[in-house]
C-alpha positions as CSV (number, residue, x, y, z in Angstrom):
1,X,-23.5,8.3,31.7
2,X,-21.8,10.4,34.1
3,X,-22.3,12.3,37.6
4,X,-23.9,15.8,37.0
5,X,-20.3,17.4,38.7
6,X,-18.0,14.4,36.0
7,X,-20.0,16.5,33.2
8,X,-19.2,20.1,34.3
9,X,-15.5,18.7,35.2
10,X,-15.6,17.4,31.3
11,X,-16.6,20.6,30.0
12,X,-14.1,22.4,31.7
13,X,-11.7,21.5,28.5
14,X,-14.1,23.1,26.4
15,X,-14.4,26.0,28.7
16,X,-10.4,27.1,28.5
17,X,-10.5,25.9,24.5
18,X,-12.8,28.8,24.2
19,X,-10.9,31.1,26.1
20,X,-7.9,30.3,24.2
21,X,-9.9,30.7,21.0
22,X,-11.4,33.8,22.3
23,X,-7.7,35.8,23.1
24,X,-6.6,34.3,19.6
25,X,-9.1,35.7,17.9
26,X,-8.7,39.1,19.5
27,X,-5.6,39.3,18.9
28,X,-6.3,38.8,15.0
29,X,-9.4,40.8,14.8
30,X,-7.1,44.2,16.3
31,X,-5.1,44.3,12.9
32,X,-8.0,43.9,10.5
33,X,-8.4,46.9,8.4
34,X,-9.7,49.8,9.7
35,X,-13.0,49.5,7.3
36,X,-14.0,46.1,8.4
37,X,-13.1,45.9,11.9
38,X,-16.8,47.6,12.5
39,X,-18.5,45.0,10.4
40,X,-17.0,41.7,10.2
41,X,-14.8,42.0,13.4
42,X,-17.9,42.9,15.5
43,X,-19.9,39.4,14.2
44,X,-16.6,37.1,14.3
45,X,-16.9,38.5,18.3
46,X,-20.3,38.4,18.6
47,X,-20.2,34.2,17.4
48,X,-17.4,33.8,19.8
49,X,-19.3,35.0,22.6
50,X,-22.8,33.3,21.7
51,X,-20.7,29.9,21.5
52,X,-19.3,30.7,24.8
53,X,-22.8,31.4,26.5
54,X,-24.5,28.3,24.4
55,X,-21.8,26.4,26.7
56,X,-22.7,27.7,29.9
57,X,-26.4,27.6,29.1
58,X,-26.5,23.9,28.1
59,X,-23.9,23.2,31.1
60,X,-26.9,24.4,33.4
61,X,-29.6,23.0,31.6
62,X,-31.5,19.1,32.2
63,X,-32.4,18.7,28.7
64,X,-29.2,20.0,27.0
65,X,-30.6,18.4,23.3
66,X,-32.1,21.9,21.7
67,X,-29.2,24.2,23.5
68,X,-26.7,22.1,22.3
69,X,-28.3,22.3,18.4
70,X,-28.1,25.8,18.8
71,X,-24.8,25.7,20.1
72,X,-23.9,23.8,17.2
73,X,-25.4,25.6,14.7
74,X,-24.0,28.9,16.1
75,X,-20.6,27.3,16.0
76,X,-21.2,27.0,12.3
77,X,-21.8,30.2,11.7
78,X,-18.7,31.2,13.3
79,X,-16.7,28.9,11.6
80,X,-18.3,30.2,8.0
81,X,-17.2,33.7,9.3
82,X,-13.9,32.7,10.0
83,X,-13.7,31.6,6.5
84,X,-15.1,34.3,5.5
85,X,-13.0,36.6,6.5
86,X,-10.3,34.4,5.0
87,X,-11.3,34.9,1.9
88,X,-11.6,38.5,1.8
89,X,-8.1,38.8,3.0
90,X,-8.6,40.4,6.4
91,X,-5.9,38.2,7.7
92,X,-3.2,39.3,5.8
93,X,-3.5,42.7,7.5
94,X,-1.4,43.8,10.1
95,X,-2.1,47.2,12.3
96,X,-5.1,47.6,9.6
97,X,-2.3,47.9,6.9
98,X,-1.9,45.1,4.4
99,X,1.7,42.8,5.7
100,X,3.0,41.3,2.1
101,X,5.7,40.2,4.5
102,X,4.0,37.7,6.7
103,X,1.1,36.6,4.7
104,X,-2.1,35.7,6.9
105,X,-2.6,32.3,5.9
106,X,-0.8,30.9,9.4
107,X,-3.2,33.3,11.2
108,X,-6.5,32.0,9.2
109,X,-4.9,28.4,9.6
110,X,-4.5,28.6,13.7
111,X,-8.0,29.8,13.8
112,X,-9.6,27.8,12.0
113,X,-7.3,24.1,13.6
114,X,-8.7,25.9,16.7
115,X,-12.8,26.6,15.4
116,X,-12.3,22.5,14.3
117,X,-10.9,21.7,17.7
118,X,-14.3,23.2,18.9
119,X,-16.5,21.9,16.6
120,X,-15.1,18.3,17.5
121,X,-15.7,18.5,21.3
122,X,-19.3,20.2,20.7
123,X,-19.9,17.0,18.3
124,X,-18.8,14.9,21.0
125,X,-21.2,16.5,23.5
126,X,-23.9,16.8,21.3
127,X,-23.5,12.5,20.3
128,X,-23.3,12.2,23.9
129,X,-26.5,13.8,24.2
130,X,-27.9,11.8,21.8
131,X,-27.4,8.9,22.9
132,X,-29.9,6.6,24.6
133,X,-29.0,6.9,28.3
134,X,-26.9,10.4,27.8
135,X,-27.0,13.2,31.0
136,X,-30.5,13.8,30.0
137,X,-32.0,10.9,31.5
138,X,-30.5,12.0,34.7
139,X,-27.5,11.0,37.2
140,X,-25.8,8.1,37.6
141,X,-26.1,6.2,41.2
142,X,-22.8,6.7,43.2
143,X,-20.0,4.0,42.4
144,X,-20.5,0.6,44.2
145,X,-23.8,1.9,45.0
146,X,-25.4,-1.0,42.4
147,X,-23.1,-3.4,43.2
148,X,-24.8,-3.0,47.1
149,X,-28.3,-3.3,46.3
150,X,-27.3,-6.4,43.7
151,X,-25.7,-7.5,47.0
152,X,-28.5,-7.0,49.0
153,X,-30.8,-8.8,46.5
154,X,-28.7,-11.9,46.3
155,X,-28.4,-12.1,50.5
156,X,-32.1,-11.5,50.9
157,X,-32.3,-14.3,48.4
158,X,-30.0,-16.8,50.0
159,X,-32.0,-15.3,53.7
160,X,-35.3,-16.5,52.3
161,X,-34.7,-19.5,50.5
């Protein structure tokens, strides 16, 4: 367990992995063809940004269990989009024109290490979560504070005996 401020500090990583995530993927999504950067761009985007605001949401919230499920489900979704989107070739495209030159496995490859990167520290949360005794069950006394009630105890022990 951890002070409520320790947890949003922890996040914080997963915070600028999803803004490094979130430019990366821009980037890519600007040379997909012309005829599926309406369709498929718009959803990859539209994941992205629900994963970022499942993040802030369970941040804020006391019982992060069901926010974090969605988070992780939506994250899944995003990753099968990613792959997706692989498969169909859209990230072999550059400027919406198909680049035989660079093919776009290294771009499909650097999103998805970074998707994995994600997925990893949501599982992390999420376990966290799980756990008996995680965040949900509330804050942790302030360091040394057990240590001076145990303290007290023993004293008023020794006092009355």
């Amino acid at each position: 367990m951890s002070h409520p401020t320790c947890s949003i500090h922890a996040q914080a990583g997963l915070h600028r992995k999803l803004v490094l995530f979130g430019t990366q993927l821009e980037l890519y999504l600007a040379h997909f063809p012309s005829h599926h950067k309406f369709v498929m761009a718009q959803q990859l985007r539209q994941a992205y940004v629900d994963v970022y605001n499942l993040v802030t949401e369970a941040q804020k919230r006391f019982h992060k269990r069901t926010t974090l499920t969605q988070l992780d489900v939506r994250h899944e979704q995003l990753r099968m989009l990613l792959l997706l989107a692989h498969e169909l070739g859209l990230f072999n495209f550059s400027r919406g024109k198909q680049d035989a030159e660079h093919p776009g496995d290294h771009r499909a490859l650097v999103m998805l290490r970074l998707v994995d990167e994600l997925g990893r520290m949501i599982g992390g949360w999420l376990q966290k979560e799980s756990a008996p005794g995680g965040d949900a069950q509330g804050p942790l006394p302030a360091p040394g504070a057990a240590a001076h009630e145990s303290g007290e105890r023993e004293l008023a022990g020794a006092v009355g005996a």
